[in-house]
Backbone as CSV, one residue per row, in Angstrom:
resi,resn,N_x,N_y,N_z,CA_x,CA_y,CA_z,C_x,C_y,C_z
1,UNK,-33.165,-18.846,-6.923,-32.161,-18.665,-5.901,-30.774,-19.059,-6.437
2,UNK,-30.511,-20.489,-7.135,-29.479,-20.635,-7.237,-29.016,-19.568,-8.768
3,UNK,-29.678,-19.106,-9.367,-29.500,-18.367,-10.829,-28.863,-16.697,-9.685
4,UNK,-29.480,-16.758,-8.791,-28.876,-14.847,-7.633,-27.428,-15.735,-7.273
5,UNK,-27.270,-16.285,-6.650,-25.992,-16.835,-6.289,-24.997,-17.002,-7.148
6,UNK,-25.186,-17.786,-8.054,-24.148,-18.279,-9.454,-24.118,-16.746,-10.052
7,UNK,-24.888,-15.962,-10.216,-24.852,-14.572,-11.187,-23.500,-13.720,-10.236
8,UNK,-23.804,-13.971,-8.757,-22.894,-13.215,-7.879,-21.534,-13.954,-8.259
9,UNK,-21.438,-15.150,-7.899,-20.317,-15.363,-8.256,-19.276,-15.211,-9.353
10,UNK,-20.012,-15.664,-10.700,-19.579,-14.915,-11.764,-19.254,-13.538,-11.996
11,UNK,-20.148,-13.066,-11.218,-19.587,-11.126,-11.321,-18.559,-10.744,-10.598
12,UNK,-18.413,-11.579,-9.878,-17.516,-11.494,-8.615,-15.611,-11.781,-9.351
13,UNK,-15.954,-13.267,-9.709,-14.738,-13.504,-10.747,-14.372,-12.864,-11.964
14,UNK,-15.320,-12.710,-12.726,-15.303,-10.965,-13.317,-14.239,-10.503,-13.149
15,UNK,-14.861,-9.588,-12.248,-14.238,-8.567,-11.329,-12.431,-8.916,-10.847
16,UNK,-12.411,-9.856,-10.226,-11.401,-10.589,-9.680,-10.231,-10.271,-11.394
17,UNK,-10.853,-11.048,-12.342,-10.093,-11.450,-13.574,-9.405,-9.920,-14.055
18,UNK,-10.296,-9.256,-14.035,-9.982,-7.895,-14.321,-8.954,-6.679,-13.781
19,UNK,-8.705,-6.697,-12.662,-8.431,-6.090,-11.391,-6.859,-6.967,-11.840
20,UNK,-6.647,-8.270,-12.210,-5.688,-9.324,-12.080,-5.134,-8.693,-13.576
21,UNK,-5.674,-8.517,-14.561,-4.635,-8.258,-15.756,-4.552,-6.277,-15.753
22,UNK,-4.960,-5.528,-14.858,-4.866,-4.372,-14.775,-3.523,-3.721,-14.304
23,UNK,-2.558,-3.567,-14.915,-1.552,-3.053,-14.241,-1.419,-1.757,-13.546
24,UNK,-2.422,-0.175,-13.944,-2.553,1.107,-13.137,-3.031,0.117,-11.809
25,UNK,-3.826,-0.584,-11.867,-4.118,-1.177,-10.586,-3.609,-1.685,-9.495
26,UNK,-2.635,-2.829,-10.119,-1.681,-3.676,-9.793,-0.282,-2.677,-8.662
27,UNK,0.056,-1.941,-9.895,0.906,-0.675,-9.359,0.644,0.430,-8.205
28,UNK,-0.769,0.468,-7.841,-1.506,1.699,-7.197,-1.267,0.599,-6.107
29,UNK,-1.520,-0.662,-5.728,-1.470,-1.404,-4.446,-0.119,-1.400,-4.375
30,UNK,1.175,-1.551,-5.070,2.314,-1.738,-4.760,2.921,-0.828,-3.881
31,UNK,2.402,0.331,-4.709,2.856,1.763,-4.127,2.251,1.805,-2.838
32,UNK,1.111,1.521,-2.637,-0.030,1.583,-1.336,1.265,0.759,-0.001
33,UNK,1.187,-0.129,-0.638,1.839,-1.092,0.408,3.456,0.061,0.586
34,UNK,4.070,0.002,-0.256,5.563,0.599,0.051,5.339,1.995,0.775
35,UNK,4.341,2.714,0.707,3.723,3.723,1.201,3.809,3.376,3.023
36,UNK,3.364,2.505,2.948,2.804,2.363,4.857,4.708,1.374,5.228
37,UNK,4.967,0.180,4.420,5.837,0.331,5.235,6.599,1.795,5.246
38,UNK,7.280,1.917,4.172,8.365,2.957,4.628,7.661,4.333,5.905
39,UNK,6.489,4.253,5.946,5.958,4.949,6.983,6.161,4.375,8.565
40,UNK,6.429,3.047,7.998,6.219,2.058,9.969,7.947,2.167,10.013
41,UNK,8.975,2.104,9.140,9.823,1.853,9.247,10.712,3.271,9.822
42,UNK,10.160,4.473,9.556,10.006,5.670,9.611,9.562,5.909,10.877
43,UNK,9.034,5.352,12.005,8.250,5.391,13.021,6.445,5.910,12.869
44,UNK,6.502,6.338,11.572,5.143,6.886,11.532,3.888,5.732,12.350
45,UNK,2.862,6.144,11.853,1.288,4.931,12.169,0.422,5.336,10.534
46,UNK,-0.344,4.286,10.991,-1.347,4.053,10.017,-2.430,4.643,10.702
47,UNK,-3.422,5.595,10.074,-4.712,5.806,10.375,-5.552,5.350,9.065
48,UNK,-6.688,4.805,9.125,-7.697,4.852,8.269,-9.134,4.737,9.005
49,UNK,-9.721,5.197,7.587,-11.309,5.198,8.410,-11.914,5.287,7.323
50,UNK,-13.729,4.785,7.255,-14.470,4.764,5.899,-15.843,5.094,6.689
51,UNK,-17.043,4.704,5.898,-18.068,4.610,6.318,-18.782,3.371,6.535
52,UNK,-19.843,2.963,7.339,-20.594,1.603,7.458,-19.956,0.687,7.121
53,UNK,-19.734,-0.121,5.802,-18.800,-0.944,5.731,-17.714,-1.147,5.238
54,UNK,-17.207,0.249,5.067,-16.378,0.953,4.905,-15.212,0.773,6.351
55,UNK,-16.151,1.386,7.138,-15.665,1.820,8.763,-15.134,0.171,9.362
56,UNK,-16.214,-0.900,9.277,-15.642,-1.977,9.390,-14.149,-2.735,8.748
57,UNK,-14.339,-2.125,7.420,-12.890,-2.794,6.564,-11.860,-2.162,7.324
58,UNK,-11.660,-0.632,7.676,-10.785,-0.067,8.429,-9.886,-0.526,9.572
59,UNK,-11.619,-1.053,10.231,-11.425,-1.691,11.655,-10.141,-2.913,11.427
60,UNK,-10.906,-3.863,10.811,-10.119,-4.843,9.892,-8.928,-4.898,9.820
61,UNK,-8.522,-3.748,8.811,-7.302,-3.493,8.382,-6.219,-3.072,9.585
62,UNK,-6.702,-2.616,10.649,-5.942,-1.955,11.784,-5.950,-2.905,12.853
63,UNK,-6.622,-4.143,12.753,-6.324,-5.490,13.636,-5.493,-6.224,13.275
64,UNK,-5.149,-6.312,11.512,-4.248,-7.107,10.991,-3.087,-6.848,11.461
65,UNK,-2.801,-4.886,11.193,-1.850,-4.392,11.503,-0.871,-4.333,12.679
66,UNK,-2.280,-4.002,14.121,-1.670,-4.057,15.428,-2.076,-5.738,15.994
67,UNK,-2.432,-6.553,15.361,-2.103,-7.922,15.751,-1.102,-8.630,15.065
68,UNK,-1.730,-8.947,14.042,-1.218,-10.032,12.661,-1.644,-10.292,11.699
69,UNK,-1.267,-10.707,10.607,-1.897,-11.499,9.524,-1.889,-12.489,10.185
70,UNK,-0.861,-13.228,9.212,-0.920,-14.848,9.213,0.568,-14.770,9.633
71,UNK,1.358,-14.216,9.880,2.520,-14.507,10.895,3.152,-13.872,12.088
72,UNK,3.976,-14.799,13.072,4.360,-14.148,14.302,4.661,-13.055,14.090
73,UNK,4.750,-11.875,14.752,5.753,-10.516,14.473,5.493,-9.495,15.456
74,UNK,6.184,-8.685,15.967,5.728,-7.050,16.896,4.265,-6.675,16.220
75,UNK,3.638,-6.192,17.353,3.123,-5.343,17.067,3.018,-3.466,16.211
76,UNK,2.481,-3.771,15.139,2.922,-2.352,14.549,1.453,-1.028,14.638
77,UNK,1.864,0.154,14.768,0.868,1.364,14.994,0.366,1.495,14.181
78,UNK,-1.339,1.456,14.141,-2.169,1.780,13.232,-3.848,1.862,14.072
79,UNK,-4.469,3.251,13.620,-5.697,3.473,14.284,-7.010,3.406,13.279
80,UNK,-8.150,2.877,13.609,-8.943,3.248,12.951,-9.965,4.488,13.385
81,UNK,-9.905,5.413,12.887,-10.239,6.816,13.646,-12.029,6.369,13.729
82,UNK,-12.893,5.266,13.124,-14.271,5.428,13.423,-14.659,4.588,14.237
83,UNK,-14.013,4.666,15.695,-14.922,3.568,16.896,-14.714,4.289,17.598
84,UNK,-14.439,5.486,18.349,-14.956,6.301,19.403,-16.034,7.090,19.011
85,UNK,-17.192,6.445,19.686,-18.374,6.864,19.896,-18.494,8.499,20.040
86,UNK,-17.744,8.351,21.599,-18.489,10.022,22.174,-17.541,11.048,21.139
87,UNK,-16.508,10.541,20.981,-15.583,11.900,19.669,-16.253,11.731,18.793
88,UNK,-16.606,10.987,17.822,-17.442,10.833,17.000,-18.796,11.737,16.775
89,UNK,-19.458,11.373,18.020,-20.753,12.311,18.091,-20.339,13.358,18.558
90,UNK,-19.498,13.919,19.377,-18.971,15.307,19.456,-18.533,16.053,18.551
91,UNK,-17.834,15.638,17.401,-16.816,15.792,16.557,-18.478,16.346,15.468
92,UNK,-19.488,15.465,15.502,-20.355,15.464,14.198,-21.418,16.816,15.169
93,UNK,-21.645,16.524,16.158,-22.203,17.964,16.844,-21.893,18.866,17.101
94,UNK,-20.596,19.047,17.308,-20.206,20.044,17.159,-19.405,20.926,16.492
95,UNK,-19.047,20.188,15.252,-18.319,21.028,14.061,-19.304,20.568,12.543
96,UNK,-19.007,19.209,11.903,-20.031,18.576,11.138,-19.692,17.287,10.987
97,UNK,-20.159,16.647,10.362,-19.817,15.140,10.299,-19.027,15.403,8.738
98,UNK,-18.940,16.007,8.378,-17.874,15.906,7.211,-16.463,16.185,7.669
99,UNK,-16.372,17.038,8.654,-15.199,17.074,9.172,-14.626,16.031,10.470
100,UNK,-15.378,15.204,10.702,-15.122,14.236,11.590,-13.963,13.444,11.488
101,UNK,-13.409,13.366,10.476,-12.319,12.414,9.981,-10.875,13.531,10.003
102,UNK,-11.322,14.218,8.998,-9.952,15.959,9.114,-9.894,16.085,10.785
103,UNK,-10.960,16.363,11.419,-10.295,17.043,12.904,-9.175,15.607,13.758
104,UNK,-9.756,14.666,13.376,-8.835,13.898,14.231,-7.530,13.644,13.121
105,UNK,-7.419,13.568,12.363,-5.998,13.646,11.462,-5.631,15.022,11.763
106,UNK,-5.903,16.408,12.090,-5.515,17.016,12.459,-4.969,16.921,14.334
107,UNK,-5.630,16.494,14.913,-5.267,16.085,16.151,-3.803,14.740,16.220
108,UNK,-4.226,13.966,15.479,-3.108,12.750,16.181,-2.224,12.412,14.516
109,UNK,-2.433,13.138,13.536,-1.405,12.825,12.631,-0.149,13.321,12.754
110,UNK,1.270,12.555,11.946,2.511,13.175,12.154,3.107,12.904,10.445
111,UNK,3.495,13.981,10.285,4.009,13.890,8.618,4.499,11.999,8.094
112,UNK,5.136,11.508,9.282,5.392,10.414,8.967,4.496,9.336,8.466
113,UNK,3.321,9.816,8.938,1.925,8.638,9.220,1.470,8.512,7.426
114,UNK,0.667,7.606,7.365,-0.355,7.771,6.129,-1.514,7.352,6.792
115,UNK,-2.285,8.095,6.116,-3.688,8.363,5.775,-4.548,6.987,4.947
116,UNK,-5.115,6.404,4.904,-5.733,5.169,4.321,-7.462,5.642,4.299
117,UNK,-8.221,6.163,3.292,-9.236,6.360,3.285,-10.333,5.414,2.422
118,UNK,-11.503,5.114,2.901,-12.072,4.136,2.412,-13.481,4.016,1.461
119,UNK,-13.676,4.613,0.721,-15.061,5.185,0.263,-15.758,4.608,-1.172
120,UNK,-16.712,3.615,-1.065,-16.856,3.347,-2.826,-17.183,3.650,-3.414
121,UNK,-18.187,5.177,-3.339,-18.217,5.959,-3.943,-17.595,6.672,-4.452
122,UNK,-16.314,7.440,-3.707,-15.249,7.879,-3.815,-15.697,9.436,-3.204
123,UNK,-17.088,9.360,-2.971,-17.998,10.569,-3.131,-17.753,10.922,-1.530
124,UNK,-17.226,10.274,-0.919,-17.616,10.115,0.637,-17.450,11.585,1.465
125,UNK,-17.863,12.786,2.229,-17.206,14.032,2.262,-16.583,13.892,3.473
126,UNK,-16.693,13.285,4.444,-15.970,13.489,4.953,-14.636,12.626,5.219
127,UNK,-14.569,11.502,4.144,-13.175,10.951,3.527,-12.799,11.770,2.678
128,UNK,-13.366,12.886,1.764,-12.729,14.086,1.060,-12.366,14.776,2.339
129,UNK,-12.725,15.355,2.833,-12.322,16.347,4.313,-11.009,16.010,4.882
130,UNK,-10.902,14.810,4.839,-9.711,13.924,5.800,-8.383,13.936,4.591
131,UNK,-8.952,13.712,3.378,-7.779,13.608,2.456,-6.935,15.339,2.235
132,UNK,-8.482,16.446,2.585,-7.725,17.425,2.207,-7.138,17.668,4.008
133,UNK,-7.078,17.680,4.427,-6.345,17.488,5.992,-4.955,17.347,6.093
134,UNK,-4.917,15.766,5.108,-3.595,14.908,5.215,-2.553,15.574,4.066
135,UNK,-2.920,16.218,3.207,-2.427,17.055,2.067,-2.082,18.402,2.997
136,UNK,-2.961,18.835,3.676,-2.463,20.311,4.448,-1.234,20.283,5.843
137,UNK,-1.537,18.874,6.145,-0.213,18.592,7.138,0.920,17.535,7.008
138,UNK,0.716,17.206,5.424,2.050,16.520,4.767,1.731,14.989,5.035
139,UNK,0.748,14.743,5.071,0.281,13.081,5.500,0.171,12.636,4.290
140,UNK,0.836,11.276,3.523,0.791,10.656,2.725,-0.517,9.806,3.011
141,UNK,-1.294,9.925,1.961,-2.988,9.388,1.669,-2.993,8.248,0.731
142,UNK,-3.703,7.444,0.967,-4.213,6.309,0.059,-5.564,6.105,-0.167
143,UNK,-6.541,5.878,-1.149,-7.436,5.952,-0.982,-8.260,4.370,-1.713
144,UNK,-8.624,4.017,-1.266,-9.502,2.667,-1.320,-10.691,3.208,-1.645
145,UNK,-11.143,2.966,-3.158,-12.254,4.032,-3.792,-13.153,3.036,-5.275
146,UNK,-14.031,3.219,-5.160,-14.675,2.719,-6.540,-15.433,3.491,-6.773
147,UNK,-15.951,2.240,-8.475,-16.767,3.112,-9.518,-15.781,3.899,-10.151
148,UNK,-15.562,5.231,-10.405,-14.788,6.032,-10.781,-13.639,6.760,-10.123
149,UNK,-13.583,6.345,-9.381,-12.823,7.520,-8.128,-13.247,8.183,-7.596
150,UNK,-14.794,8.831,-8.263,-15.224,10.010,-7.626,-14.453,11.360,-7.565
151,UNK,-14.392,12.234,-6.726,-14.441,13.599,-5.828,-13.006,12.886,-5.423
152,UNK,-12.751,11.616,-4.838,-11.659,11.922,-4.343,-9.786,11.177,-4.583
153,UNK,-10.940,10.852,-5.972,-9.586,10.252,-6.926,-8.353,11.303,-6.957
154,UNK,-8.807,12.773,-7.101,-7.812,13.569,-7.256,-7.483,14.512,-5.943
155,UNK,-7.700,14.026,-4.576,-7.974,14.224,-3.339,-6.398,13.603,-2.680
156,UNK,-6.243,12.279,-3.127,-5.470,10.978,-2.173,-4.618,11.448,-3.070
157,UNK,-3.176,10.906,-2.752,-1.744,10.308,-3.294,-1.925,9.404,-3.627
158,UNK,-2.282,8.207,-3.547,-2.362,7.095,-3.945,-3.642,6.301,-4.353
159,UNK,-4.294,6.416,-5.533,-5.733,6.746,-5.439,-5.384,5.040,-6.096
160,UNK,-6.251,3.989,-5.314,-6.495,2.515,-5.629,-8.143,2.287,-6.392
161,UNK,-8.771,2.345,-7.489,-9.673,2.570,-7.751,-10.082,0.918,-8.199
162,UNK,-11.464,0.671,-7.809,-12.073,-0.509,-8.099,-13.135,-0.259,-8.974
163,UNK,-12.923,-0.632,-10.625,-14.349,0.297,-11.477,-15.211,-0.727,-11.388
164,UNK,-16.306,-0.478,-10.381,-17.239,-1.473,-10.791,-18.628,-0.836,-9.685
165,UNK,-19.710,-0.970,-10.737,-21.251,0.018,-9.938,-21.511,-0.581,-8.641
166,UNK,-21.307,-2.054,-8.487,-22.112,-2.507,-7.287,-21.226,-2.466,-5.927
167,UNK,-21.548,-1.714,-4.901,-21.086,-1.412,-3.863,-20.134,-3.061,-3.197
168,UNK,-21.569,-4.125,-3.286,-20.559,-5.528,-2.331,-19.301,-6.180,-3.580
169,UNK,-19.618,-5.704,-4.738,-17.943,-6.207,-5.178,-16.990,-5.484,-5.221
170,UNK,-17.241,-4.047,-4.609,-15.813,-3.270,-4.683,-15.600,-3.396,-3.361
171,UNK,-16.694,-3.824,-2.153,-15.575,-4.278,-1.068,-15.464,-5.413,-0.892
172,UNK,-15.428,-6.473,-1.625,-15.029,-7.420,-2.165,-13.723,-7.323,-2.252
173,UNK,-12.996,-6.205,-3.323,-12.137,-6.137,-3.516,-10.783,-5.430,-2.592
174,UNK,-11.872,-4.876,-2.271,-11.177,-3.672,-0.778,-10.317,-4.396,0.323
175,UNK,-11.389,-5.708,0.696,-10.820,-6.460,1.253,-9.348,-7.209,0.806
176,UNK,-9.112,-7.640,-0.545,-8.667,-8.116,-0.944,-7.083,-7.261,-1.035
177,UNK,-7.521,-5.887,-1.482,-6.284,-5.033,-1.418,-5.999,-5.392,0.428
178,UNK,-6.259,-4.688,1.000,-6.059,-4.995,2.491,-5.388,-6.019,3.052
179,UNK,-6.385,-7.466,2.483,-4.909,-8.388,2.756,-3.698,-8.824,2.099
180,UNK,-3.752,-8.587,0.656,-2.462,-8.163,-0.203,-1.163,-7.351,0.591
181,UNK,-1.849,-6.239,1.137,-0.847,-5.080,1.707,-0.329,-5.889,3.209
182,UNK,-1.612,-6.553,4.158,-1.042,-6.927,4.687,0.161,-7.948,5.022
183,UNK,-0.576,-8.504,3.708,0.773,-10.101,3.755,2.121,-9.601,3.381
184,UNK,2.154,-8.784,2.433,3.561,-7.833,2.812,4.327,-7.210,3.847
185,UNK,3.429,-6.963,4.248,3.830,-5.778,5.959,4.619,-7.143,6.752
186,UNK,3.830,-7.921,7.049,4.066,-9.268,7.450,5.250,-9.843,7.189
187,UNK,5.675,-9.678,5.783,6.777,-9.974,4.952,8.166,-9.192,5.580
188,UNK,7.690,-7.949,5.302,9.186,-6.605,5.655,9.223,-6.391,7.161
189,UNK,8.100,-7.247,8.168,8.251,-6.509,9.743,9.984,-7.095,10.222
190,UNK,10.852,-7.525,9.455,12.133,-7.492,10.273,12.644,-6.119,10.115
191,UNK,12.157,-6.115,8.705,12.980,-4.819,8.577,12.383,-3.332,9.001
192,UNK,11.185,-3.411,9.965,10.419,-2.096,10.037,10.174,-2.120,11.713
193,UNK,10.435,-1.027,12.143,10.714,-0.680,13.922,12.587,-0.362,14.407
């Protein structure tokens, strides 16, 4: 037991160490972040959405946004398109579940908005569906992606890639981008609204 634990952790810091002297990396979150403000400052919103725990980080990310991080400030616009149930199952019954993500970025996106997609495979189709959506109606995309990028490294504008096989340390890291971006947002909300 303690040899599964200590192995996680070490892979974990790994990971961490790596990601830390990577500058395409480093740069892909900078941009990520300057991406959404100049979008809030712009009046745009934030949409994102992933899968399973994917869909949760989203959630996440869009509480930080329309609550807080870690400081006082307005509330700023941001949706996570995967918690309505009945659209959801409508959306997957009656068109497909790959397009579940595209039809509502086609419904409530505005050129101003970005797109935040979440997939660690990168393989995800209907986070490909949504990226080609946000490309067809001028929505600036980010994509929160491991392993290789996948399918939709060359999908997003802003493709944030985490290279690493095991699914819980790239959202490990996912998380980590997320609150990076947020503690910024946090940072510039005088200057955004």
């Amino acid at each position: 037991m303690e040899n599964c634990i200590v192995g996680n952790l070490q892979e974990s810091l790994k990971l961490h160490s790596n990601i830390l002297h990577d500058n395409n990396f480093i740069r892909g979150v900078i941009q990520a972040a300057d991406s959404i403000i100049s979008s809030l400052k712009d009046g745009g919103k934030i949409i994102v959405a992933g899968n399973g725990g994917s869909a949760a980080d989203a959630q996440h990310f869009t509480a930080e946004i329309v609550g807080r991080y870690q400081r006082e400030r307005k509330g700023l616009p941001a949706i996570a398109i995967t918690t309505n149930s009945s659209l959801i199952t409508a959306l997957a019954n009656d068109f497909s579940f790959e397009m579940l993500f595209a039809r509502q970025i086609e419904a409530l996106a505005n050129e101003e908005d970005v797109f935040v997609g979440i997939t660690t495979s990168g393989n995800s189709p209907n986070i490909i569906e949504a990226f080609v959506q946000s490309r067809e109606i001028g929505v600036k995309s980010i994509g929160l992606l491991g392993r290789d990028g996948g399918k939709a490294l060359e999908m997003c504008d802003i493709p944030i890639v985490v290279p690493h096989a095991r699914t819980a340390r790239i959202q490990e890291i996912h998380i980590l981008v997320i609150h990076a971006m947020c503690d910024v947002i946090d940072r510039f909300n005088g200057e955004i609204g």
